[in-house]
C-alpha angles and dihedrals in degrees: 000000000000119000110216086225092069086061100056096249128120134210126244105262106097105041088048085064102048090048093057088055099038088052086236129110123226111251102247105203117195104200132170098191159024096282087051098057098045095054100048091050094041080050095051103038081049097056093026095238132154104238138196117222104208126202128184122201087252083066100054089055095054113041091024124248104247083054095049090057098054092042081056085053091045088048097056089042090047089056096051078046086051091056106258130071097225109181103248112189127199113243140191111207118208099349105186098187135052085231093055092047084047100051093046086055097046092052099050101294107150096175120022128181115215111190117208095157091110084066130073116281089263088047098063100047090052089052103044090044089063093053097044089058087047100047087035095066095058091042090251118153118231125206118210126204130217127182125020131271126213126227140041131291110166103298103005121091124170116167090201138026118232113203124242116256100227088194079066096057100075098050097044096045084051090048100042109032093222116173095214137008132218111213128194110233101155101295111130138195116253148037084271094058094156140014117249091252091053084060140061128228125227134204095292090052077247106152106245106193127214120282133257124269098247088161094065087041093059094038078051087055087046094061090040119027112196101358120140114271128192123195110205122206093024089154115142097199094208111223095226078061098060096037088070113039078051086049094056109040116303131113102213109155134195088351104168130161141192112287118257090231093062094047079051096061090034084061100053088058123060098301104110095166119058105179110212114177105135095056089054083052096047096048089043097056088036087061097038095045087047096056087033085053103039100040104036087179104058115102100159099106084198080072097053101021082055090056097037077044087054096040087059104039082060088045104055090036080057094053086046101058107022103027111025102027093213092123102119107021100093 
């Protein structure tokens, strides 16, 4: 068994709590490689911000676990190299098994996330119980989740949101003994968040998409005042993005997110945790088809992963300062 804590990284706990306080959410980075990583670091160093590396299980399957955890390792030691110490924390996106929430601690995990939400309401207490005793020994923070979110990431696919009870919450994080808790408020997974009739056009025929439940979200606060909250699928899908994957090549259709104002003002309540995977994914093909497209002859990826590397290193400095607040606060 490998500690987390042998390998320089930290749980959430403290700067939860710190980002409730401090009205901000922690960035919370899903990557698969090596340009990932860099960028996320060199992001957060640069704007001095604590950061959340996020894994699926997608993600452990395709890079390979053992060398996930020592990328993790690398990632703490590149940012002392960097110039600035930020806390990175390990993190397992979506874990649907107590196996698979064991194994990620076992192997350096300091936070996992273990998503019963596709079980009765019973069901997943039981479940995610197991897993916080478990976590709990080795001083690992678990993640709950309540409410359901459409759309597909990796391995979760949900054709409809159900919205989180906020009458439930008491009652499961009691039961449970979660240290945070994922609700469901009308983010989704995906570059395709909404249909086009869920959404309204403006004057640039551009989609605008409904807005988020903020209601549930501060009834939520009401039940549980200061307690940890994550906000799944909080991708913004910018729309340059998209323009020019589509002018190059690709055939993405109707992608819309969820507006950066309204994760802003997500992130000065109790959610302390915003995920963003499919905006790292957008900025990093539209890179990639642009030099592919404009320079046929080019085969070195070092000449198109560097500028996909670079894309997504000004995006996530951008999430940090203007979106998530968490610049700073490192």
């Amino acid at each position: 068994m490998t500690s987390y804590k042998e390998l320089g990284l930290v749980n959430s706990r403290e700067i939860f709590k710190k980002a409730v306080a401090g009205g901000y959410a922690i960035p919370a980075y899903n990557f698969n490689n090596m340009e990932q990583l860099q960028a996320i670091i060199q992001a957060c160093v640069e704007t001095k911000s604590p950061v959340i590396l996020q894994v699926s299980a997608g993600a452990r399957k395709y890079a390979n676990s053992t060398m996930l955890r020592y990328m993790a390792q690398g990632a703490v030691e590149y940012a002392k190299e960097l110039g600035y110490s930020v806390p990175v924390v390990l993190h397992l996106d979506h874990g649907d098994s107590f196996e698979l929430c064991k194994d990620c601690i076992d192997s350096g995990f300091s936070s996992v996330m273990i998503d019963g939400s596709h079980h009765s309401f019973d069901d997943n207490i039981a479940l995610t119980k197991k897993v916080v005793e478990y976590a709990h020994a080795h001083d690992v923070t678990v993640e709950g989740e309540l409410g359901v979110l459409a759309g597909i990431e990796d391995d979760v696919v949900a054709e409809k949101s159900t919205y989180t009870k906020p009458e439930e919450v008491i009652e499961f994080v009691e039961r449970t003994g979660v240290d945070s808790l994922a609700i469901s408020i009308g983010t989704s997974h995906g570059a395709n968040k909404f249909t086009p009739d869920q959404c309204t056009r403006n004057a640039d025929g551009v989609l605008v998409p409904p807005p988020l439940r903020f209601d549930i979200l501060e009834e939520i606060e009401k039940q549980l005042p200061g307690f940890p909250i994550v906000l799944h699928g909080s991708s913004s899908v910018p729309s340059d993005q998209v323009e020019i994957i589509n002018k190059y090549g690709g055939a993405i259709k109707d992608a819309v997110g969820i507006p950066e104002e309204q994760l802003r003002k997500a992130a000065k309540s109790a959610v302390c945790k915003i995920n963003i995977d499919s905006d790292g994914r957008l900025a990093m093909t539209a890179a990639v088809r642009e030099v592919l497209a404009t320079k046929p002859a080019e085969f070195d990826p070092r000449k198109y992963l560097g500028p996909a590397r670079d894309s997504l290193k000004e995006l996530y400095k951008h999430k940090n300062e203007v979106v998530l607040g968490s610049a700073g606060h490192a």
